[in-house]
N, C-alpha and C positions, 0 to 999 in steps of 0.2 A: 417290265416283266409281269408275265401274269399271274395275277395271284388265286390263291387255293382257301376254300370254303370244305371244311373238315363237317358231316354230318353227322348224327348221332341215331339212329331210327329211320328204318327205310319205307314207313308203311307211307299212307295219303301224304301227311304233313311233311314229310320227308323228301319222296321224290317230287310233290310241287316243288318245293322250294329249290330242287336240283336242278328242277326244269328254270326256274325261273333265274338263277344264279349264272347260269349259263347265258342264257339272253344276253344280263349285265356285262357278258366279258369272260367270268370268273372259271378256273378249272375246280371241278367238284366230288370230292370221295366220301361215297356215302357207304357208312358201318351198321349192318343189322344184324344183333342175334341171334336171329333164328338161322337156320342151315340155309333155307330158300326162301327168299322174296316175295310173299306174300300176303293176301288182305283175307282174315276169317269176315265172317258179318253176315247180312242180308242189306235192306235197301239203304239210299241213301236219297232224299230230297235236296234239287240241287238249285235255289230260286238264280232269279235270271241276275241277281249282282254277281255270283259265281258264275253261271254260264259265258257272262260278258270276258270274265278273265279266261278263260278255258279258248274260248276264241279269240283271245289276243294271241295266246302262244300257237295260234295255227290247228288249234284239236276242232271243228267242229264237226268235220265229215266223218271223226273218229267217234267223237261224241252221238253226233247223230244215229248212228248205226247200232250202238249198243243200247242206248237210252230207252225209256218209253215217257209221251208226253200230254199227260193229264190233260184231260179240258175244262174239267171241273174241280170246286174243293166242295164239297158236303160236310155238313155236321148236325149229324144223328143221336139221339136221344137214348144212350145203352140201355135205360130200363124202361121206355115205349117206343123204340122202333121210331118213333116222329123225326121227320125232318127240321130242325132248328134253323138252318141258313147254309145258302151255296154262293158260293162266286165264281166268276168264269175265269180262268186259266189258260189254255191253250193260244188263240194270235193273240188275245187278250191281253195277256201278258209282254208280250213280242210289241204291241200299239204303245203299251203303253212307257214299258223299260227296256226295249231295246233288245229285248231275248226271251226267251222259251223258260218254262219254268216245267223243270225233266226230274224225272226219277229215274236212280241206276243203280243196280247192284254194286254191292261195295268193290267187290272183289274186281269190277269191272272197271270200276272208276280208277283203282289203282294199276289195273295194268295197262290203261290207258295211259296215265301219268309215266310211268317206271318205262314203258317201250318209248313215249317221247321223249323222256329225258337219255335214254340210252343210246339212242339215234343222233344225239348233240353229241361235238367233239368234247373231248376234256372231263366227260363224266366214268368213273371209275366206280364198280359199286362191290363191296365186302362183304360176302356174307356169311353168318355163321363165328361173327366177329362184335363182343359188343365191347362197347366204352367204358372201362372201370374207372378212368380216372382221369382229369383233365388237370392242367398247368400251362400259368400264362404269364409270359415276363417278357415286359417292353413292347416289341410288336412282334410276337411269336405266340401262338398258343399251341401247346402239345398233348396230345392223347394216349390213351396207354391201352391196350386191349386184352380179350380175355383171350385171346393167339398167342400174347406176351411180344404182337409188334407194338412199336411206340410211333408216332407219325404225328411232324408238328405242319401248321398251315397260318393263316393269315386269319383265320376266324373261325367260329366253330359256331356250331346250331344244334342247338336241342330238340330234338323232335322224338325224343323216345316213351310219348305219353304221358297220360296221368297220371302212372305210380314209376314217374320217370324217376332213374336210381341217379341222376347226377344233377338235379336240380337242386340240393340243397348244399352241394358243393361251391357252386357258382354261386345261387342268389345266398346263403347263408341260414337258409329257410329250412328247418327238420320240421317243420308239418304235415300232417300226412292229410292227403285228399277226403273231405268231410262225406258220410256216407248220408244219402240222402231218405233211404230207408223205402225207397221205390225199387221193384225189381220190372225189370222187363222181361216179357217172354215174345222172342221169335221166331218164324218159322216160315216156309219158303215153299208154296201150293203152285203145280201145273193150272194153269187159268182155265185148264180144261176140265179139270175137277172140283172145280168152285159151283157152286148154286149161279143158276142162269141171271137172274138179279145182280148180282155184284159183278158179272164178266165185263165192265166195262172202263172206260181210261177214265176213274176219275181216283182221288185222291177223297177218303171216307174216313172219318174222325166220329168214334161214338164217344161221347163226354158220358160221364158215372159218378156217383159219389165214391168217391178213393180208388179211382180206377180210371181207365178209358182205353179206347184203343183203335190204332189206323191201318188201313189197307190200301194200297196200290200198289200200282202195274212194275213190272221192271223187265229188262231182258225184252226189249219191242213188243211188251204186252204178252208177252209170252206165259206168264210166271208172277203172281201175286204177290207181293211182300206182306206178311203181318205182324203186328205188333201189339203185344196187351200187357197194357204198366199198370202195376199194383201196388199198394202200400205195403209192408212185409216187410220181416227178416231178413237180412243176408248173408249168403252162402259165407262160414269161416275161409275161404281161402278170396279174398278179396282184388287180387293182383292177375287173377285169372279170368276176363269177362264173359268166357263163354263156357258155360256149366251145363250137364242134361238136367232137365227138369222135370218135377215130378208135376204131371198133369191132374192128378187128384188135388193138388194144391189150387193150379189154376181157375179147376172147376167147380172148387168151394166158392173162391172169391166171385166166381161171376154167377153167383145164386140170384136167382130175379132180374137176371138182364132178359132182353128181347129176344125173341124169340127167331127171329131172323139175324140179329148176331151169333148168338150160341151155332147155329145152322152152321154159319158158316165157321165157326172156329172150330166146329166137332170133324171138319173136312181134314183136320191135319192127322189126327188117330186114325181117323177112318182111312186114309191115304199111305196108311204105315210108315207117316213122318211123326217125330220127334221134335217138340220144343225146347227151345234153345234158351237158357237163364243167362240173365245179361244184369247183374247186379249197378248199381246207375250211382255212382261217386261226382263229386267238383269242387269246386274250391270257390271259396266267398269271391267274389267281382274282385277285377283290378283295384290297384288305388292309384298306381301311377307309373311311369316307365320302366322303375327299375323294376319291376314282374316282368318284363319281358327282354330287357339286355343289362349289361353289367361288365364293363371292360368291352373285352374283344370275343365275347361268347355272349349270344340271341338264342331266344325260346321260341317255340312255333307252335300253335294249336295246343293240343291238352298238356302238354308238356309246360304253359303257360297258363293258360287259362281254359281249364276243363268245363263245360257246360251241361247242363240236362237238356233230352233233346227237345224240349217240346218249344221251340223257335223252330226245328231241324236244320241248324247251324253249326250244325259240329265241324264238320268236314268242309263247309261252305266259309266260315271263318279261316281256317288253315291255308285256303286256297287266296284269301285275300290274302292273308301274311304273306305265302311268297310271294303277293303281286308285290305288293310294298315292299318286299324285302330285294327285289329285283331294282325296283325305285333307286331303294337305298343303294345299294352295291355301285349301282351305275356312276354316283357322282364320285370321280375319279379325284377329283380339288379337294375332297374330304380326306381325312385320315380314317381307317379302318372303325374305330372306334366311336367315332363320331358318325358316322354313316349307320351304327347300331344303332345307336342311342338316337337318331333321325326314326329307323325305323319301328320302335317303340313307343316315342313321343306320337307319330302318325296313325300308332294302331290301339296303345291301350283302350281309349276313350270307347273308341267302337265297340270294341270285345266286352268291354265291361257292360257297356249298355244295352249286349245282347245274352251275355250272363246274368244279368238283374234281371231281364224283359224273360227267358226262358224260365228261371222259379218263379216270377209272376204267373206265367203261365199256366205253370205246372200245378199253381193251388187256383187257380180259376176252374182249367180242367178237370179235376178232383174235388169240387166243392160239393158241401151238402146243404141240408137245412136251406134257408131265406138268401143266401149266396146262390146258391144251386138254382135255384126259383128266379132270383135276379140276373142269372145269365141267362138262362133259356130266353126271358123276356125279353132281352137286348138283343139277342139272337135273333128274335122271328121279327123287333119292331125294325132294327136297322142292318141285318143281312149282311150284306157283300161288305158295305162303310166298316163290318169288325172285321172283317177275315184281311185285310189288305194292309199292306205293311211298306206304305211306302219307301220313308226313313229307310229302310233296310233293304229294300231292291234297289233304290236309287244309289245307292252308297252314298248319299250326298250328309247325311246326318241331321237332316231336316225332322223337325219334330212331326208328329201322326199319330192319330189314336188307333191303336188296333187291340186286337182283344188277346 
């Protein structure tokens, strides 16, 4: 008989894992609360260990088509405009791991995912239906929804984020997602209204003291994504990531930046677009399997372990969960239970050591003072050798220094 995977959240993490559940065999009903199936955001960085998955399940002609595909990473000096170091990107990356290293609009990415999974038999998706409440006894787990249906299955998955409301049901955990006191501001430019300098497919990171911020292509270069993370405040309503922002704030913080930055980030007012406040939460690194299963109910992506983006592996992690979780499901000699606790055992390690390696990051990027001074230096003596992350496109977990 075939069995049924009950999901909790239909965004990214969600319908991956739909797609991938299906592969295994598995029939799949996925519950979202919002009315309609959709992804807010702007870009997403997507390195080629996720692309390699994205083309296991048959997406790359779908992929391709929406995507845009960097040939470069730069990283630029927010307060002189100076180049610190570039690596190459584009077959580069294909030579060396097996795949393309793409940037894609979020919204894009997800309805890539949500029409392949839709297109497989056996997927059922709710929407306008969220999870209040789950129960599990013997080899049955049952769910309760905010419609007042109840609907039990073989297994369930959490995939409904970071200020996910039934994770501390299951794992036993009332902590709430630690705020990290960075805010991000996004915003999303016609490439035809960018300064002629910057119209080009690469992937641009200006490092700052308490600051920084990136730009590339998305939408087949159509369409620039930008983003500029600051130290600061955040917004009282925290469960809400995407807030209007006030750009007098943004443009205190970037006093004494370069002059060819500001240029191009004064393009979003002057454009009669509106930045977007994206207050930035996570949670301390795994420690061990049970953060991610617990009986007959598994976690996926932020719902598990939430990260800062500055890996940009948010979305890229989730997508490996459902590979693995796809792994898992398929061994049929397992008991439901044990095929979770398989697929947590294979994934914590990774996620945690790309949760640590992203807040490393994130205060390398934001250094000031003899920090600040010692990256740059590292920056211009050994170049490409920091920007390249093998460990982490290989999926293999092989150690590498990267910066």
């Amino acid at each position: 008989m075939q069995k049924q995977l009950l999901i909790a959240g239909g965004g990214i993490a969600g319908m991956a894992a739909a797609l991938g559940a299906t592969h295994a065999g598995w029939e799949v009903r996925v519950f979202e609360r919002s009315p309609e199936f959709s992804e807010v955001g702007a870009g997403v960085q997507l390195g080629p260990n996720v692309v390699r998955r994205l083309q296991a399940w048959g997406l790359q002609a779908a992929l391709q088509a929406v995507v845009a595909t960097p040939q470069r990473l730069r990283v630029l000096s927010a307060r002189t405009g100076q180049e610190l170091a570039q690596a190459p990107l584009g077959e580069s990356m294909v030579q060396r791991y097996g795949a393309a290293y793409v940037t894609i609009h979020r919204a894009d990415l997800h309805q890539l995912l949500q029409q392949a999974a839709q297109e497989r038999a056996g997927v059922y998706v709710h929407a306008g239906q969220q999870v209040q409440s789950v129960t599990s006894q013997d080899e049955v787990v049952g769910i309760c929804t905010s419609s007042h249906s109840c609907v039990e299955g073989d297994a369930l998955l959490l995939a409904d984020g970071v200020w996910s409301q039934l994770r501390a049901q299951v794992l036993g955990d009332a902590s709430r997602p630690r705020v990290s006191g960075h805010l991000a501001y996004r915003a999303l430019l016609p490439m035809a209204e960018v300064p002629a300098q910057w119209r080009q497919q690469d992937v641009c990171a200006w490092l700052g003291p308490r600051l920084h911020a990136v730009h590339y292509p998305v939408r087949r270069g159509e369409m620039l994504n930008v983003v500029v993370i600051v130290q600061g405040p955040a917004p009282e309503d925290m469960t809400s990531w995407d807030h209007a922002a006030n750009a007098d704030i943004l443009q205190a913080a970037l006093a004494g930046s370069a002059p060819a930055l500001l240029e191009l980030l004064a393009c979003v007012p002057a454009s009669g677009r509106q930045w977007r406040l994206w207050p930035l939460s996570d949670r301390p690194p795994l420690t061990g399997p049970h953060g991610m299963a617990r009986g007959l109910v598994a976690l996926i992506g932020d719902a598990a372990h939430p990260m800062r983006p500055y890996l940009a592996q948010g979305a890229g992690m989730a997508i490996e969960d459902a590979a693995e979780l796809q792994r898992a499901l398929s061994m049929a000699d397992l008991d439901v239970s044990t095929r979770l606790r398989r697929y947590a055992l294979n994934r914590w390690q990774r996620n945690a050591r790309v949760q640590a390696r992203s807040i490393r990051n994130g205060q390398i990027f934001h250094a000031t003072g003899l920090v600040r001074w010692g990256r740059d230096t590292a920056m211009r003596l050994l170049g490409s050798r920091l920007l390249d992350v093998p460990w982490l496109y290989r999926g293999d977990g092989a150690c590498a220094t990267s910066w």
